[in-house]
C-alpha positions as CSV (number, residue, x, y, z in Angstrom):
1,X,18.8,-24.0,-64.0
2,X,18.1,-27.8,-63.3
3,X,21.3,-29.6,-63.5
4,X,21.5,-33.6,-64.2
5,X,24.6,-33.6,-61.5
6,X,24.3,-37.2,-60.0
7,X,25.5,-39.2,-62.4
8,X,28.3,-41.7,-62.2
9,X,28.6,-43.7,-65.2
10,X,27.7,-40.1,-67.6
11,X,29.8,-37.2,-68.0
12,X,30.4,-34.0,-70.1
13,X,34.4,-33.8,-70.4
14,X,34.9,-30.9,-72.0
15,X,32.9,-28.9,-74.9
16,X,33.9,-26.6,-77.9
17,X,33.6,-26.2,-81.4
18,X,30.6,-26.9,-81.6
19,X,31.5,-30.1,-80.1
20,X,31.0,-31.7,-76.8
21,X,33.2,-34.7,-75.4
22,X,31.4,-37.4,-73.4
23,X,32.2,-40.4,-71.1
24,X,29.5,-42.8,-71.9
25,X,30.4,-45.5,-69.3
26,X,34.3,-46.3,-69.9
27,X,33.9,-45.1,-73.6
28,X,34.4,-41.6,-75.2
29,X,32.5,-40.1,-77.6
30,X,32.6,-36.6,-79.6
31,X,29.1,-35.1,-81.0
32,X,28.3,-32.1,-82.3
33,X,26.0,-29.8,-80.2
34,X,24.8,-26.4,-81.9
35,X,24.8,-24.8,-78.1
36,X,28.8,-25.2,-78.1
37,X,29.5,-21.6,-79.8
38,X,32.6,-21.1,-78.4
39,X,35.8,-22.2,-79.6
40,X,38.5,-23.1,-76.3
41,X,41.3,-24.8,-76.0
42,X,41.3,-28.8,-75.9
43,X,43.5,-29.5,-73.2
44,X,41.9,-33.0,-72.0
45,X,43.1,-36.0,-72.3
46,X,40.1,-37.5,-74.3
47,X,40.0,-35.3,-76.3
48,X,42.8,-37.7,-78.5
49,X,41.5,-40.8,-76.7
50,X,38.1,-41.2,-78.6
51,X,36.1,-44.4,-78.7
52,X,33.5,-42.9,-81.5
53,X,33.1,-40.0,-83.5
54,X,29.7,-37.7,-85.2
55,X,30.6,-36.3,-87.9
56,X,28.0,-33.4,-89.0
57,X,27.3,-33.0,-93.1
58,X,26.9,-29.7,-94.1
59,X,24.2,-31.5,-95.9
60,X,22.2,-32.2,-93.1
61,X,22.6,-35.3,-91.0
62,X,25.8,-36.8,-90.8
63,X,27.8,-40.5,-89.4
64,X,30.1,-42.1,-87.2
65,X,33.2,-42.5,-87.5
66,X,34.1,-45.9,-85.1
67,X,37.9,-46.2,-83.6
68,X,36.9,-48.6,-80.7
69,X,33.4,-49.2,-79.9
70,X,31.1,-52.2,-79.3
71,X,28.2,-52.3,-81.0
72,X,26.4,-52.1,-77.6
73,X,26.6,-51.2,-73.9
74,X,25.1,-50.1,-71.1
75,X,25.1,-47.5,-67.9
76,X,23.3,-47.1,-64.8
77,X,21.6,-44.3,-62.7
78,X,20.6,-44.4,-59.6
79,X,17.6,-42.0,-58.8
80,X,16.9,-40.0,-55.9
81,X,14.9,-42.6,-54.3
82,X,17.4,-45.7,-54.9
83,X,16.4,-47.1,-57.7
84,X,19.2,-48.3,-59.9
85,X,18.0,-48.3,-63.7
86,X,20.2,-49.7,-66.4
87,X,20.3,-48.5,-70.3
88,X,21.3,-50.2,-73.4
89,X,23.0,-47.6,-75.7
90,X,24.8,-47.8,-79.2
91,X,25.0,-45.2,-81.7
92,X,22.4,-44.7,-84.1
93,X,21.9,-42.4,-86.9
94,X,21.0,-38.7,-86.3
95,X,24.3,-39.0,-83.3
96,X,22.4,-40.4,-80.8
97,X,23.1,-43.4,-78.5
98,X,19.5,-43.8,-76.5
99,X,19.7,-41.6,-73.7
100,X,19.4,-38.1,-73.1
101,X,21.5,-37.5,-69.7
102,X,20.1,-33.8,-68.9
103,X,16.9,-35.5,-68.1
104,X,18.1,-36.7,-65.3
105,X,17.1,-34.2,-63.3
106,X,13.3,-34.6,-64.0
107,X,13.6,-38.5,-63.3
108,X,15.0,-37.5,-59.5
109,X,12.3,-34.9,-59.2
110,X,9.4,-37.0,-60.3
111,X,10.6,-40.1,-58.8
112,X,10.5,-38.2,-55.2
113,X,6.9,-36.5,-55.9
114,X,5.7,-40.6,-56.7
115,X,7.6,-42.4,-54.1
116,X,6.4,-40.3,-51.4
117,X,2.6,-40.4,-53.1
118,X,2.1,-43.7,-54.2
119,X,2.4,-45.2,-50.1
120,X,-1.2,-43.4,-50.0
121,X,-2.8,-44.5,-53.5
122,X,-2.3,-45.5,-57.1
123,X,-0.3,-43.8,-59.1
124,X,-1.3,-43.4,-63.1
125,X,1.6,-42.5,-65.2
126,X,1.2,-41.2,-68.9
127,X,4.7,-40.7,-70.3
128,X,4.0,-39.7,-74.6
129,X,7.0,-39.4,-76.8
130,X,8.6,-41.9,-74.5
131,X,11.3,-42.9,-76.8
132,X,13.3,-45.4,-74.8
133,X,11.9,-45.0,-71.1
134,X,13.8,-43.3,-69.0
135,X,11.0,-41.4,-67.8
136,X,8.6,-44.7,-67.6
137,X,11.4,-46.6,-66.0
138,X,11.9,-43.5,-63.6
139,X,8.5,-43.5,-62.5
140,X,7.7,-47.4,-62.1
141,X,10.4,-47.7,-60.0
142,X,9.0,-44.9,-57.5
143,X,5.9,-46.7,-57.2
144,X,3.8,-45.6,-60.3
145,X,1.8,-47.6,-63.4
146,X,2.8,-46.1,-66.5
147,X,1.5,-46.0,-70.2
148,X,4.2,-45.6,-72.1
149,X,3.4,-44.1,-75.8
150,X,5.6,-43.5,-79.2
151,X,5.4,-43.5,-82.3
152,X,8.1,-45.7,-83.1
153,X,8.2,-49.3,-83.0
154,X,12.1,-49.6,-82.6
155,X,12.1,-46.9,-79.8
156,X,9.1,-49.4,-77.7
157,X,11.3,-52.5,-78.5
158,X,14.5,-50.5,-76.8
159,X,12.4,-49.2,-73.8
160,X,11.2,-52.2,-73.2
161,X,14.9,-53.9,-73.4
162,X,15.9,-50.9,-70.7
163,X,12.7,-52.4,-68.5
164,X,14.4,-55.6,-68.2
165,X,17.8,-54.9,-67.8
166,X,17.0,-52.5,-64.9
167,X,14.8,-55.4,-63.4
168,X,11.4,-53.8,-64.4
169,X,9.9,-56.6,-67.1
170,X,7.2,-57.4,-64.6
171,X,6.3,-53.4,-63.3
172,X,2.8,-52.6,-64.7
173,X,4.2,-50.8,-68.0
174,X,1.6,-50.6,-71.0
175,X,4.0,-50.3,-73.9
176,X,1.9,-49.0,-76.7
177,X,2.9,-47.9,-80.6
178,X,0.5,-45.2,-81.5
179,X,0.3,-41.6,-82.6
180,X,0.3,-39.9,-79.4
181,X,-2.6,-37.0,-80.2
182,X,-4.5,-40.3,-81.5
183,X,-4.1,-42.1,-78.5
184,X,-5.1,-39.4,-76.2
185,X,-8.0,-38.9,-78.2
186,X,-9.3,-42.1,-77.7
187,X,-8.6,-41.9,-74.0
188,X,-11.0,-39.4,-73.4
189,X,-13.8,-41.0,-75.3
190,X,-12.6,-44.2,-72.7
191,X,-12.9,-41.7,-70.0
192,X,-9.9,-42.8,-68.6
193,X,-7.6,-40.9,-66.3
194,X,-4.3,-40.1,-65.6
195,X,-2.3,-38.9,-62.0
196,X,0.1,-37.4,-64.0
197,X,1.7,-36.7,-67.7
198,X,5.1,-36.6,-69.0
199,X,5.9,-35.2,-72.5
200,X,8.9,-35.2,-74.1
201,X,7.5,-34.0,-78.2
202,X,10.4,-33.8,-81.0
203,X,10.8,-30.4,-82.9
204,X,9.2,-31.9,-85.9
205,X,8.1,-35.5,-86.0
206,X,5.6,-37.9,-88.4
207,X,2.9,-40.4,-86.4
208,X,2.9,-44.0,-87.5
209,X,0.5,-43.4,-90.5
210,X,2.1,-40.0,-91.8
211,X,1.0,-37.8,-89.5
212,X,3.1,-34.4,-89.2
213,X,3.9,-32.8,-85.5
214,X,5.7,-29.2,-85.4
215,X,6.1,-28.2,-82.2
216,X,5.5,-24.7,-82.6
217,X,1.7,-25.0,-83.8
218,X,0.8,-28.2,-82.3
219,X,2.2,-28.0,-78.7
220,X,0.1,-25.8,-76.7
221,X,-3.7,-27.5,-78.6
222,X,-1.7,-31.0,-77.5
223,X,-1.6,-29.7,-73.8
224,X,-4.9,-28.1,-73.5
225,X,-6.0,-32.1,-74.6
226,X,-3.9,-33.7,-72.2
227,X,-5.7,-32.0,-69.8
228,X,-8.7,-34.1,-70.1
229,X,-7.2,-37.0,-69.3
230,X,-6.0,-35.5,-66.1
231,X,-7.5,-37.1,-62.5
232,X,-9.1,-34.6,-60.4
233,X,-6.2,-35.0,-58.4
234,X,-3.0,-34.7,-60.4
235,X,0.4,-34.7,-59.1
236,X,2.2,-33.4,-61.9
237,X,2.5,-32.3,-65.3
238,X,6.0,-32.3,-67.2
239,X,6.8,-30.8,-70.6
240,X,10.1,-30.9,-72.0
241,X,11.7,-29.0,-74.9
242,X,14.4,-29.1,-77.3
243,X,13.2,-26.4,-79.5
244,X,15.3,-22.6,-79.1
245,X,11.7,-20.9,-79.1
246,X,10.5,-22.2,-76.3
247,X,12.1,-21.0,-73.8
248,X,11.3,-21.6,-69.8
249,X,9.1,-18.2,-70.1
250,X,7.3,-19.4,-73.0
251,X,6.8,-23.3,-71.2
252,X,5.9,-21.3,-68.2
253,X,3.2,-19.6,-70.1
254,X,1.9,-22.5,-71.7
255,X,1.3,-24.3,-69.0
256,X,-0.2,-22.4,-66.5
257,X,-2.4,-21.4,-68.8
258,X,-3.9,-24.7,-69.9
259,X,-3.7,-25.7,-66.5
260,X,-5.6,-22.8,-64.8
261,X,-8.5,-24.9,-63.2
262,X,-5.8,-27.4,-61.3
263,X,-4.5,-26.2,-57.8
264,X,-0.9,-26.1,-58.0
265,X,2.5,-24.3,-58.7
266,X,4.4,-23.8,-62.4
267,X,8.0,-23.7,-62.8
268,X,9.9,-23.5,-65.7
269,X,14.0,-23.7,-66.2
270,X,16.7,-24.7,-68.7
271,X,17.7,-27.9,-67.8
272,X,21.6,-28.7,-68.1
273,X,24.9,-30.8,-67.5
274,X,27.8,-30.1,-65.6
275,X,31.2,-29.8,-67.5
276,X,34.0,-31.0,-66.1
277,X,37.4,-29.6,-67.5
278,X,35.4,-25.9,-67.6
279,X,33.1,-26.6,-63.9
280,X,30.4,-24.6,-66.2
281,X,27.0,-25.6,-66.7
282,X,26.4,-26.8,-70.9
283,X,22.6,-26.2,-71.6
284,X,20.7,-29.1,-73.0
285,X,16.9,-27.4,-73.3
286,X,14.3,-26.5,-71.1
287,X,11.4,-28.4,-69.1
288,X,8.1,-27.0,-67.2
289,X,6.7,-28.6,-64.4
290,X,3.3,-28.1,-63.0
291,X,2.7,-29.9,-60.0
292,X,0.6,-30.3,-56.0
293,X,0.6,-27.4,-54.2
């Protein structure tokens, strides 16, 4: 397992009941997480000390319930080369705040492969379903361009807010609102090229104009087409997953099989957070990487 274990200003307290209890900076939230089957005893202290809390409908969807929370804040996180990124988070609907901590862990991996890269050559980033740039901001602060793409014109607007709190409004970002199979599309007919590709596709999603994504069918076709917009000389390939069917096997699979003419090594592993008041590991999905021999 890949474990998002750096953080300072992030942390998993404690989990259970299908709950999971967070330090978001200096503030404490409760959400519900469908991974937290078991049911333990809630002995820490935060547990009664909560800033902001998800409720879950058995409807489907659900709200917050505020005690004492600004409407927004921010955290920081340095990467594995030095680079300090700041976010802007505050609770939106669905439970989430803007950041997904786990990933982490793929922004000190990348960051290392692009750092030590980019002192030869250009880096060209493609980051699709970029939601609010912790991946772009990642990579532009190792060294990289990046194209950042989603579908959603709030999630640009908030990556782009991150940029410039984290001292990135000038980095060579292309922050584009498109359907992200569209938008590759047309990148092949430009014959334009990428060094790498970072994915990050929602379980089920709709495109700007309508247009449906479910992962299951539409994942593996979308890889085999990122592939043409691959240099000859790619440094990595990332694909990360929320979805319980695809597992690291199944990621694996996938992508060493639309990647079969590139030189290189596949991995594939849950990805996950450390838990304080347990020392456990709580899983948070999987990722597979492809990258230079």
């Amino acid at each position: 397992m890949w474990i998002a274990n750096r953080w300072q200003d992030y942390e998993v307290l404690d989990c259970s009941d299908g709950e999971k209890l967070e330090r978001w900076g200096k503030y404490h939230l409760l959400r519900p997480d469908p991974q937290v089957i078991w049911n333990t005893p809630k002995h820490h202290p935060a547990w009664k000390k909560l800033n902001a809390h998800y409720h879950r409908s058995s409807k489907g969807g659900g709200e917050w319930e505020f005690f004492d929370l600004p409407e927004q804040w921010t955290i920081d996180y340095e990467t594995a080369v030095g680079a300090k990124l700041t976010f802007n988070l505050k609770p939106f609907a669905f439970k989430h705040t803007g950041v997904f901590p786990e990933q982490a862990t793929n922004w000190d991996w990348f960051s290392s492969i692009i750092k030590k890269e980019s002192s030869k050559r250009p880096i060209k980033v493609l980051n699709l379903f970029a939601y609010t740039g912790g991946a772009t901001l990642a990579a532009a602060s190792a060294g990289a361009s990046v194209t950042h793409v989603d579908a959603s014109k709030g999630m640009v607007t908030w990556a782009k807010e991150n940029a410039i709190s984290s001292g990135l409004g000038d980095a060579p970002i292309r922050w584009l609102v498109d359907d992200c199979r569209k938008f590759v599309e047309r990148e092949i007919r430009r014959g334009n090229t990428y060094d790498a590709i970072i994915m990050d596709p929602p379980s089920y999603g709709r495109g700007p104009k309508g247009e449906i994504w479910k992962i299951e069918e539409s994942i593996y076709p979308f890889i085999e087409l990122c592939t043409q917009v691959l240099s000859d000389d790619p440094l990595f390939f990332l694909v990360n997953s929320y979805t319980t069917g695809l597992q690291p096997a199944v990621l694996n699979y996938m992508i060493s099989t639309a990647l079969k003419d590139f030189p290189g090594k596949v991995e594939a592993e849950e990805i996950g957070l450390p838990v304080t008041a347990s020392g456990l590991v709580l899983p948070c999905g999987a990722s597979g990487r492809f990258y230079k021999a």
